[in-house]
Structure formats: structure tokens, C-alpha cells
N, C-alpha and C positions, 0 to 999 in steps of 0.2 A: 504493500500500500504506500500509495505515497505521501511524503508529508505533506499534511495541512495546520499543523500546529506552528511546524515554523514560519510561515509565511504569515498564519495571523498574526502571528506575535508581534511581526516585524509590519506589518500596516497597521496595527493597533499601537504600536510605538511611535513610528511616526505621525499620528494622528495626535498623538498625546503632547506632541511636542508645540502645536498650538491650540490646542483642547483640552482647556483643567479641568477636573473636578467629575469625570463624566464617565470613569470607567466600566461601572456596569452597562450605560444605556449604549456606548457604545462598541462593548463586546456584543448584546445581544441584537445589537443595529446589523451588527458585519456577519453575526451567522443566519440573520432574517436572508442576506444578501448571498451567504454560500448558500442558501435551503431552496435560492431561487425566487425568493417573496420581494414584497413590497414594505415600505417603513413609512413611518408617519411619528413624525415628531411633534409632539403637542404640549405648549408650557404657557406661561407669561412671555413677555416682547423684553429682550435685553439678557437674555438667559443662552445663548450662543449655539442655539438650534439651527441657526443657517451655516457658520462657522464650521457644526458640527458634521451636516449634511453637507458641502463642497468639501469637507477635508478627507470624508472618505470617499467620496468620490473623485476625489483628485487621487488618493493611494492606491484604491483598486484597479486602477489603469485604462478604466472607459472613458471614452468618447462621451463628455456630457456636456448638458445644456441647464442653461437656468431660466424657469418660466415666472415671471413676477406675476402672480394668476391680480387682476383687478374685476371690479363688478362689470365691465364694458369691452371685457373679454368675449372671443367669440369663438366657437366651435374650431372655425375655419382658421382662428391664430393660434392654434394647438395642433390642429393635423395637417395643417397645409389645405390647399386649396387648386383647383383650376384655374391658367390664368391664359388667357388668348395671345397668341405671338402675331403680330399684325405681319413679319415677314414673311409665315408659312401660312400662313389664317388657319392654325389649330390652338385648338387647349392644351394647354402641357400642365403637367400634375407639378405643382411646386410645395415640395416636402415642409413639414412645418416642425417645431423641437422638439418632437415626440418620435420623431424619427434620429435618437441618438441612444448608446446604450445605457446610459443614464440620465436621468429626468430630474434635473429639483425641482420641484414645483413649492413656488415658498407662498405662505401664505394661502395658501388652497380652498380655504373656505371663504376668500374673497371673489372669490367669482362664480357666477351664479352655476344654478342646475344643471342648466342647456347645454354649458361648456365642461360640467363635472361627467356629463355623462358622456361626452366624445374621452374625457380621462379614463371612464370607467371602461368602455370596449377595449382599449389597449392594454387597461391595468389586467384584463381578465385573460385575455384573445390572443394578446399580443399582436395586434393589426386595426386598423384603421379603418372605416366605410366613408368615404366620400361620392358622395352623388352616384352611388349604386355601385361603386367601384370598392376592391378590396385591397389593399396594400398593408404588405406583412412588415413589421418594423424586424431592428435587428435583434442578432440573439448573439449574446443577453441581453435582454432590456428589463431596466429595471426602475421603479419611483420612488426616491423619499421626497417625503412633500414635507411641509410645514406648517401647525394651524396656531391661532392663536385665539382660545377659549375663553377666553374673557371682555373681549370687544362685540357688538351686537347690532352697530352700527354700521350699512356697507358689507354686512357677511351672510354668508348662507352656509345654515348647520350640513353638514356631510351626511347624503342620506345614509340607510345603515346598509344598501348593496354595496355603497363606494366605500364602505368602514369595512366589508367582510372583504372587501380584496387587500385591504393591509396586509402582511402575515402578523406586525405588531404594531403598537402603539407604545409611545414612551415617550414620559415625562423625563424632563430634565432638572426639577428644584434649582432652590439657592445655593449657591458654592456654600462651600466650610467660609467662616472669617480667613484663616488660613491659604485657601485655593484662591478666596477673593484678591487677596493679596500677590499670590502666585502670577493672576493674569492682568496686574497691573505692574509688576515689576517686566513681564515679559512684553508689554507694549512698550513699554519704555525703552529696551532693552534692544527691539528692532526698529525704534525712530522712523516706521512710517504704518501704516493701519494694514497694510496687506499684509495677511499667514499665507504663506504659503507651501503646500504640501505635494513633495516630489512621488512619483509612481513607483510601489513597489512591484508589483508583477504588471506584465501587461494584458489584453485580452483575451490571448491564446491558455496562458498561466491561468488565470481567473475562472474561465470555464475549464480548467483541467482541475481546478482546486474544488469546483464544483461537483465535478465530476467521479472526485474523491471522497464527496460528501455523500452522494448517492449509491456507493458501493459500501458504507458501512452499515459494518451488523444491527437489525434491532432484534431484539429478543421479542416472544410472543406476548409474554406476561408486561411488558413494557408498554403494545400497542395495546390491550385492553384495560390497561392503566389511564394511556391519555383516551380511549373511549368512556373510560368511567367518570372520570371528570368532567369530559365533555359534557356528559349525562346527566351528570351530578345539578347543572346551569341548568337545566330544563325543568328538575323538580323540585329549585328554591322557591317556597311559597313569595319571596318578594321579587321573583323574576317571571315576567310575560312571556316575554321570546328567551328562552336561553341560545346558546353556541348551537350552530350548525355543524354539519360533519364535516366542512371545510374547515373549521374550529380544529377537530381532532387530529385534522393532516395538517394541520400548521404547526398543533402543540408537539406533533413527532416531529414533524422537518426539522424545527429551528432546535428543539433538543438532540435529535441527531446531529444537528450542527455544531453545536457547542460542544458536542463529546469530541469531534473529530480535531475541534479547537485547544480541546485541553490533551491531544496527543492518547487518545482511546479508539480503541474498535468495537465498542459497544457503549451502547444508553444507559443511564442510570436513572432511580426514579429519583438523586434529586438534580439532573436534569432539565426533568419534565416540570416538578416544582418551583424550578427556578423562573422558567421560561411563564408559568401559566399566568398570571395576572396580565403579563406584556401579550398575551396571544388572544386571553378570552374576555377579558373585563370589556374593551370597546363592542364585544358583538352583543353583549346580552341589553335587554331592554326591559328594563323596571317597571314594578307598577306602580301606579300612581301613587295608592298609599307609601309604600317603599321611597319615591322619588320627593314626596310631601315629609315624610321623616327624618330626611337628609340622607338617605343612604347612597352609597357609590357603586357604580358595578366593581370596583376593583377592591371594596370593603368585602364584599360580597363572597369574591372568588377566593380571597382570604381565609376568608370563613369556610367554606366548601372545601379545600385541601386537604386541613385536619381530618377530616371525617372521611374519607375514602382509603381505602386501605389499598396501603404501598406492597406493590409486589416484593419479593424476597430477592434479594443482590442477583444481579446476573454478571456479575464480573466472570463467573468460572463458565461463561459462555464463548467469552473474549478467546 
């Protein structure tokens, strides 16, 4: 097998190098990205979620684009569009930023439905529909976007089809006093505002790392570990909709990620614990009363863990 521990390590080092304070969300950002998923960054504004999103997109070595999503966005400034050549008098298809192998899309919940749902066929399909026509984007392609939850003005909430194609969601909090500190001696330090972060593998490496990802072991008692969990979100008396089975292939992918990350050839169940609040809390949808009491999906999914019982070590499967 080949290594994928080493190379995370070495794009998660370099990411680190202008990105304090962030190490869990962005280890389990980079195995959402080995599992083949999509990420979605969600916090308050000044908390270094775009920083965090261009820096690993700059170290996994795609081809990428930044879409500044606004309310007066339009389908057609996301996929490209037809545009008539008066030399030849035809239409020629002119590709739009979604045609790269990574997509930041910041602020995402700025721009309305109409335009979220030309993101949603690509997030899912990987291709495009323009005026009856189909155009396959590249592979890999992948989306971290960026929302910001607390503004209400000029935004539109993310329906929950366009929330189930995330593989996760994560918060990013306030630095330590300590980190805060860290990422203002480091401004200082390079006298001008651009971080910038050199590629550790390139495209070819990336899908081979991915590739690697998908040839490790999972044990059986693992996969109906993240089924039971999954399950578990469906019969929380304070949950409506719980996680769908796209839920329970996400909570295996990105835990088989992570294992491959920390230099294993098998899943562990905690893993899977690690991973679950980042995979399942955005899909479920509360009831009223629950949503009226102040509860969280990801209070939720907290709660639900404990009580599922953990399969027994599968290390001597490895």
C-alpha cells in the first residue's frame, strides 16, 4: 500500500504554516477531500475560513478557482454559458469556474436558490446542464464553500439537498489567547497580507493518494456501526428528518480517511466517533419543539454516540 500518511502530514504542515489554531477542522477538511467529498466551512466572519479553504487548496495541487457567490449571481456565472462568435455565427460553450478541480465558493449562502442549484448538479453529478446540453467537469473536482450563519440580511439558508452533498460541515471557533497571538506575530512577520501556500503533490499524486484511500480495509462490524448511528438520527424523538444513507457513506468514507491518514489499514470505531458530528449534525432537521428549546443538531448527535454500542477492536483484522 502506499503511503498516504506521509503526504498528509506534509500538506497539513504546510497549511499550518499560515493557518493557526485549526488542526482538527483541518485534518478532517483534507480526509473529507481524500474520501472524494465536498467541505463546507461554517463560523462567524474574521475566523480565517477562506485563508483556511485557499490554503489547502493551494497544497493539494488543483487547479482552482474562487467564486465570490453575491445575491445577483446567476446560474450562467457559475457554469458558463453560450456565447455567439459573430466570425463563425455559432455558439460556443464558454466554460465558467466550476469547470476547475477545485471550487471555493466563499460565502455561499449569498447567493440565491436558482444559482445554488446549478452548484448543486455539479456538487452531486459532477457535470453541468446548460440549455439541454451536458458537460462533464474535471476529475477530481471538488467544493469547499464558505457560509457565514449569523448574517440574515442579502442570504439565503442552504436548502438541506445542497447541505446533504457536503461530506462535512465545520466550525472553526475562536483561537486560544495564545494562537491569537501566534497569527498576529506571523502577519507581522511576512510585512505584507498574502499567505501563501506552495503545492505538495500534484494532480496525478492527489488522485493516487485517493486512490489509496479506497483500497483500505473496513471491517464489517465497522460498516454497521456507522449504519447504527446513522439510524440512531432517525429515532431521536427531537429529530424530524434524521441522516440519510448518504449520511452513513460519508461517516465510513471520511473515517476511512482518517485511518489511512494516521498510517493504518483498517477503521477504528473511534474513527467513526471522531468524524460523526462533522458528517451528521448539518443533515438532520429538528422539531420544532427541539429547535424552540434551543437544541443543536450537533448537541444532538453528541448525545446519540454514547448510546450505540461500539463494535469490538478490529485492529487484528489489519
Amino acid at each position: 500500500m502506499t503511503d498516504v500518511a506521509g503526504p498528509a502530514r506534509t500538506i497539513l504542515e504546510r497549511v499550518r504554516t499560515v493557518v493557526v489554531g485549526m488542526d482538527e477542522p483541518l485534518e478532517i477538511a483534507l480526509a473529507s477531500l481524500l474520501a472524494g467529498g465536498h467541505v463546507l466551512f461554517e463560523d462567524v466572519p474574521g475566523l480565517g475560513k477562506t485563508l483556511a479553504a485557499r490554503s489547502i487548496a493551494s497544497a493539494i495541487g488543483l487547479e482552482f478557482r474562487r467564486l465570490q457567490c453575491t445575491p445577483d449571481m446567476l446560474p450562467g456565472d457559475v457554469t458558463g454559458s453560450f456565447v455567439y462568435e459573430p466570425g463563425s455565427g455559432d455558439f460556443t460553450f464558454r466554460e465558467g469556474p466550476l469547470f476547475t478541480g477545485l471550487l471555493l465558493a466563499d460565502e455561499i449562502n449569498r447567493t440565491t436558490p436558482k444559482t445554488q442549484s446549478a452548484l448543486l448538479e455539479a456538487m452531486a453529478e459532477r457535470q453541468v446542464t446548460v440549455e439541454g446540453r451536458r458537460f462533464p467537469l474535471p476529475a477530481p473536482f471538488h467544493v469547499i464553500a464558505t457560509s457565514n450563519p449569523i448574517e440574515y440580511e442579502g442570504t439565503y439558508a442552504l436548502p438541506e439537498a445542497q447541505l446533504d452533498r457536503f461530506m462535512v460541515r465545520l466550525g472553526v471557533g475562536y483561537p486560544s489567547a495564545r494562537n491569537e497571538a501566534d497569527i498576529l506575530l506571523r502577519r507581522v512577520a511576512r510585512r505584507t497580507e498574502a499567505a501563501d501556500v506552495e503545492p505538495v503533490v500534484d494532480v496525478a499524486a492527489f488522485r493516487a493518494l485517493q486512490s489509496e484511500v479506497e483500497s483500505l480495509h473496513v471491517d464489517a462490524d465497522i460498516v454497521r456501526y456507522c449504519v447504527d448511528l446513522t439510524r440512531a438520527t432517525r429515532d431521536d424523538p427531537d429529530v424530524a428528518v434524521g441522516a440519510s444513507p448518504r449520511g452513513s457513506q460519508a461517516l465510513l468514507l471520511v473515517a476511512r480517511a482518517l485511518a489511512a491518514m494516521d498510517g493504518r489499514e483498517y477503521v477504528r470505531p473511534d474513527d467513526v466517533k471522531r468524524v460523526a458530528v462533522p458528517v451528521l449534525a448539518h443533515r438532520l432537521t429538528l422539531t420544532t419543539r427541539a429547535w424552540a428549546a434551543g437544541a443543536s443538531p450537533a448537541h444532538i448527535v453528541d448525545r446519540i454516540v454514547p448510546r450505540v454500542a461500539v463494535p469490538p477492536t478490529v485492529e487484528s483484522a489489519a
